[in-house]
C-alpha positions in Angstrom: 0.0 0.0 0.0 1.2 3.3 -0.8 1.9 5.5 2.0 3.5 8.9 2.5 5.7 9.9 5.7 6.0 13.5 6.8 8.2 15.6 8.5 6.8 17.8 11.7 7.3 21.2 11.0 7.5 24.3 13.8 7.8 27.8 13.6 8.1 30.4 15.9 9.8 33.5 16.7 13.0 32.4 19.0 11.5 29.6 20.4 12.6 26.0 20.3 10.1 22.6 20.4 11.7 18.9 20.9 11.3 15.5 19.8 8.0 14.8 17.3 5.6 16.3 20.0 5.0 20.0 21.3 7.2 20.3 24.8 6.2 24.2 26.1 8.6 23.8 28.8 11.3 23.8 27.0 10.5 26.8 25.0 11.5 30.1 26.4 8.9 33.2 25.7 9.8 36.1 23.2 10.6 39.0 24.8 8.4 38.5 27.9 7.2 35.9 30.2 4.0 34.8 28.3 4.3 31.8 25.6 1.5 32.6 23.1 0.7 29.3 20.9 -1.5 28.9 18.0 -2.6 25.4 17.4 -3.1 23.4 14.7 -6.3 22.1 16.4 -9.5 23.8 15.6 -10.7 23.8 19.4 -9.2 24.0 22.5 -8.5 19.9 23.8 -10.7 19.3 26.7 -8.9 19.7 29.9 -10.5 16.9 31.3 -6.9 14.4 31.5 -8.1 11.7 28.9 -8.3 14.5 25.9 -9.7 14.9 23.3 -8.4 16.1 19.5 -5.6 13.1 19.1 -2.2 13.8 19.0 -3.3 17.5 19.1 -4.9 17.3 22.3 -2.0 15.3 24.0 0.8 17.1 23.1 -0.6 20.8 24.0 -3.3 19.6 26.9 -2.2 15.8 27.9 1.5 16.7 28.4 1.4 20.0 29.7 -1.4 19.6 32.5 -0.9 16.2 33.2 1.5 13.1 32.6 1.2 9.2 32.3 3.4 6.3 33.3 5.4 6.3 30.8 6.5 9.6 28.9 8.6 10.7 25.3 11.7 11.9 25.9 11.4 15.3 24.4 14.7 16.8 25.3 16.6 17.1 21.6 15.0 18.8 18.6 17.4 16.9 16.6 16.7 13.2 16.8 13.6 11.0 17.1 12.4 10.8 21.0 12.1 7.6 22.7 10.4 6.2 26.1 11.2 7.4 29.2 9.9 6.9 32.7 7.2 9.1 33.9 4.9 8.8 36.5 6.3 5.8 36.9 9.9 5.5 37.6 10.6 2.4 36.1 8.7 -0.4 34.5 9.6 -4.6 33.5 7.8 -7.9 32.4 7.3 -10.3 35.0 9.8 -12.6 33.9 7.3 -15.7 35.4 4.5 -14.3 32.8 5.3 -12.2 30.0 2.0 -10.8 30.2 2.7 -9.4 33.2 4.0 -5.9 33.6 5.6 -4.1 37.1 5.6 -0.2 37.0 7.3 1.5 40.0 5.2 4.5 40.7 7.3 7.3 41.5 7.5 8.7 45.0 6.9 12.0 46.1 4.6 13.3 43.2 1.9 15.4 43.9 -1.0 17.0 41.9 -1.8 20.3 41.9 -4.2 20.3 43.9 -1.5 19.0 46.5 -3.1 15.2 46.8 -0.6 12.6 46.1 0.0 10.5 42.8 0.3 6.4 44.2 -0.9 3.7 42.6 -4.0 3.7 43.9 -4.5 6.8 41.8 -3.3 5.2 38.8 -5.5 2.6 39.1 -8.5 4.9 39.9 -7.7 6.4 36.6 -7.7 3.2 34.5 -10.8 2.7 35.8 -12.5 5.5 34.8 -11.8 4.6 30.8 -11.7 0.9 31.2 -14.7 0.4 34.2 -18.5 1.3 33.3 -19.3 0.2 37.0 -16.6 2.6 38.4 -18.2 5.9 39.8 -15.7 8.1 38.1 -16.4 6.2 34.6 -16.4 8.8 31.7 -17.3 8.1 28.3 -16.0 10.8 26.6 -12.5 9.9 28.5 -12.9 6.2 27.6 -13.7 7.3 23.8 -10.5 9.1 23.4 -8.1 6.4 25.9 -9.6 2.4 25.5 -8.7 2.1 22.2 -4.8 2.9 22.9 -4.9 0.0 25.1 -7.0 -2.7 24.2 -4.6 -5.6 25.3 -5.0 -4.4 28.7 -7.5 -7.7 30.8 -6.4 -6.2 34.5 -4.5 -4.6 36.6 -4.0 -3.8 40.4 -1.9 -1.4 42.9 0.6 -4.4 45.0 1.2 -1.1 47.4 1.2 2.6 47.0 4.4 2.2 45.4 3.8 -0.4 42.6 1.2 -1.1 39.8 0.5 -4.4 38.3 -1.4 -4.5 34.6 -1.9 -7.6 33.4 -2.5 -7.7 29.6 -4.1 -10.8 27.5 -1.2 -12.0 25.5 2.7 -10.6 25.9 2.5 -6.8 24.0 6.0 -5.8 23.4 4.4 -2.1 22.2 2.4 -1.9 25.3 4.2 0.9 26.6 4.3 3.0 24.1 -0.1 2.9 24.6 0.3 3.5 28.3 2.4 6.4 27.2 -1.2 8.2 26.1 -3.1 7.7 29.3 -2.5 10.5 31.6 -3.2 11.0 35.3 -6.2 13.4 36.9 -6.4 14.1 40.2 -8.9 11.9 42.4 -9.2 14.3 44.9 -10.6 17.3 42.6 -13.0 15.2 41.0 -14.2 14.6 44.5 -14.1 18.1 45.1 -16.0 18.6 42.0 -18.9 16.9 42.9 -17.7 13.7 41.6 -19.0 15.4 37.6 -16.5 15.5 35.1 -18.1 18.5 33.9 -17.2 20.8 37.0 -13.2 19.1 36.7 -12.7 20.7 33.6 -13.2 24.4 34.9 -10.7 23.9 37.3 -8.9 20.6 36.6 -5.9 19.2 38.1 -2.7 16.7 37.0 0.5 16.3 37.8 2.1 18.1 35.2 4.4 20.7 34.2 1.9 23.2 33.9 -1.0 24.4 35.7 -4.6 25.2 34.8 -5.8 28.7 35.0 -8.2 30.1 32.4 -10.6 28.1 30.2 -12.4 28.9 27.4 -13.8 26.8 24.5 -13.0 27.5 21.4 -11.0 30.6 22.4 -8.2 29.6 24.6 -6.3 27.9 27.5 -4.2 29.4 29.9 -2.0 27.7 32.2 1.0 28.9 34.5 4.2 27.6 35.4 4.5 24.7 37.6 7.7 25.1 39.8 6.8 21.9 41.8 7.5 20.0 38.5 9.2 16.7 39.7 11.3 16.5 37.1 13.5 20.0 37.0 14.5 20.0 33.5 11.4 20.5 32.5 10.0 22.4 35.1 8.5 25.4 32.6 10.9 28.6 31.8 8.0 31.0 31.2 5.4 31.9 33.4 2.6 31.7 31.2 1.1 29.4 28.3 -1.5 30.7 26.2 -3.2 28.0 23.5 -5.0 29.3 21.1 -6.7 26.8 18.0 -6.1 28.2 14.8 -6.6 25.2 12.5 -5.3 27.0 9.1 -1.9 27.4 8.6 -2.2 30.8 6.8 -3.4 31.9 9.7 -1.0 31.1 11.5 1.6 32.2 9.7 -0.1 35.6 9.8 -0.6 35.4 13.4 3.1 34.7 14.0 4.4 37.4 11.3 1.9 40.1 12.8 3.0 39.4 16.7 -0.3 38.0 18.1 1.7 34.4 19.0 5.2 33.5 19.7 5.4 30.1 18.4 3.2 28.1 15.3 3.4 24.6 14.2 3.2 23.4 10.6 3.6 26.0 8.8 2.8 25.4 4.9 6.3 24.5 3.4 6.5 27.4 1.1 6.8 29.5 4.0 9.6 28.4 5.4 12.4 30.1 3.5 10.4 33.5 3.6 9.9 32.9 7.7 13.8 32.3 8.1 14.2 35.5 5.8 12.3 37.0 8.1 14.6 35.9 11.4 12.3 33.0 13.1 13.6 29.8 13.9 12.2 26.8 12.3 12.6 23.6 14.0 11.8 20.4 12.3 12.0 16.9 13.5 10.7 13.2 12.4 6.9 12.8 12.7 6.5 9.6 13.8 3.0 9.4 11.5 2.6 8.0 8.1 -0.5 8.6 6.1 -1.9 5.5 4.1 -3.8 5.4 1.5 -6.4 3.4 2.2 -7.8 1.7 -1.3 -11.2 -0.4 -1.6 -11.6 -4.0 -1.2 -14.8 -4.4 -1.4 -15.5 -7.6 -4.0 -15.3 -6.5 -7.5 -13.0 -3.6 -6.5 -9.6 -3.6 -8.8 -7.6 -3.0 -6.0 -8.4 -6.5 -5.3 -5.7 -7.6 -8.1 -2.4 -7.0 -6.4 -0.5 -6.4 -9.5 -2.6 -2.7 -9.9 -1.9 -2.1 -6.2 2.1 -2.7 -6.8 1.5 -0.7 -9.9 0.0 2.3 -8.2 2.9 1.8 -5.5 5.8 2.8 -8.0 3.5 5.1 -9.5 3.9 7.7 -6.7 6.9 10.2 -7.0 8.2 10.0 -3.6 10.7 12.3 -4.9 8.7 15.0 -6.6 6.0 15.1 -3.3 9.2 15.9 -1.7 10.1 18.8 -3.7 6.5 19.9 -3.6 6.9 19.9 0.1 10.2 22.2 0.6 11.8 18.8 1.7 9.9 18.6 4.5 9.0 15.3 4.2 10.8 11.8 4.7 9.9 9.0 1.6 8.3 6.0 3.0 9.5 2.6 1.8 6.3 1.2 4.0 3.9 1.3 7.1 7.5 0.9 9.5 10.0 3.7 9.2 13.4 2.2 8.1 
């Protein structure tokens, strides 16, 4: 099947983004203290922990407000990011039964609301994607998280300092689906009124940045969290500001004008005339391919797999890259080589 592989491409004015997924923290602000961001997504991601919008959603709302077990190591802006501990400080297979897996939660983590992270609070979160019976159950949450973890048949907190998930066959990629479920805070949702509705208007995680101002469609503001367990990321401006602006003229407008300090994908034939213009562009490996997906219904053609191998070395990798300013990587297939 013939599929294309794209590079991520960022743009902003002095401002730096690492590995193939936005890290604000990293990023210092223009001029001032305030990081304004326009989004590629078309709403602000619901601050809810289990977000929504995809990839969107995680890397400016599920990694800024909260975190997961497992985490992308987003330190270089020059090389493909890879799994790091998170919330949990460590993870392994039970070498007894390969289905078996043994996170170390992290000690001394604490949400913003000042309740601690344990394992009892990451299985209470599990639940409330993976349990209907559980109080906290949410469906919108289990709509955007169950489906990165289906393998997942139980798990249990040993002690405050260890999770158990027990998955139905060995999954050697389970981690990287842990990686997208990230951590709210028990005790706000409690103080919420136990509705999922009230959390999001003043939500709490354990993450690098803090909830302050919410409003759909407009904007999210957070501020810095110097708590941050984990210093190096521990934000270097005092304020974020998200704003969705889904077309990339816009943004590029936006930037160019002053009204943010940092875009994403910029359209490629941008690029040279932003750099002429002094921002920094940063681009990385996406690690995203997009297939084409052909029909095989019966009586389709695609069904002959002579055409499909014909329309595969039909496609000029080369010329789409040319098209594209280069900002794209040729894929040889579905598994980046």
């Amino acid at each position: 099947m013939p599929t294309i592989d794209r590079r991520h491409l960022l743009g902003a004015g002095a401002a730096l983004a690492a590995g193939s997924t936005l890290d604000p923290s990293l990023v210092w602000a223009q001029g001032a203290s305030t990081l304004r961001v326009a989004m590629t997504a078309a709403d602000v991601p619901l601050p809810n922990g289990q977000t929504d919008q995809g990839a969107e959603g995680m890397r400016f709302v599920g990694y800024t407000l909260f975190d997961s077990l497992v985490l992308w190591d987003l330190s270089s802006a020059d090389k493909a990011t890879s799994l790091v501990p998170g919330l949990a400080s460590s993870w392994q297979v039970d070498a007894a039964d390969r289905t078996k897996w043994i996170f170390k939660i992290r000690q001394g983590v604490k949400f913003h609301d000042g309740s601690t992270f344990d394992a009892h609070a990451a299985v209470w979160n599990l639940d409330k994607i993976l349990t209907e019976s559980a109080p906290q159950f949410d469906r919108r949450q289990a709509a955007q998280g169950r489906s990165r973890i289906p393998s997942i048949k139980s798990y249990r907190a040993i002690d405050p300092a260890t999770l158990e998930i027990t998955t139905s066959a060995p999954d050697a990629l389970f981690p990287f689906g842990i990686a997208w479920i990230v951590m709210s805070s028990p005790a706000r949702w409690e103080a919420s009124g136990r509705n999922w509705d009230n959390f999001v208007k003043n939500p709490s995680g354990t993450g690098p940045w803090k909830f302050d101002k919410y409003q759909p469609r407009e904007r999210l503001e957070l501020t810095r969290n110097a708590d941050y367990w984990d210093k190096a990321r521990v934000p270097k401006s005092d304020r974020l500001v998200l704003l969705p602006m889904p077309e990339a003229n816009t943004r590029v407008a936006a930037l160019r004008s002053g009204q943010v300090d940092w875009i994403e994908a910029p359209p490629p034939d941008t690029i040279a005339s932003l750099r002429q213009a002094g921002m920094q562009i940063v681009t990385n490996v996406y690690p995203h391919n997009w297939p084409w997906h052909l029909s095989r219904v019966e009586g389709s053609p695609w069904n002959d797999i002579r055409l499909r191998k014909a329309a595969n070395l039909a496609v000029d990798r080369d010329g789409m890259k040319t098209l594209l300013g280069g900002m794209m990587a040729p894929a040889k297939g579905m598994v980046p080589t």
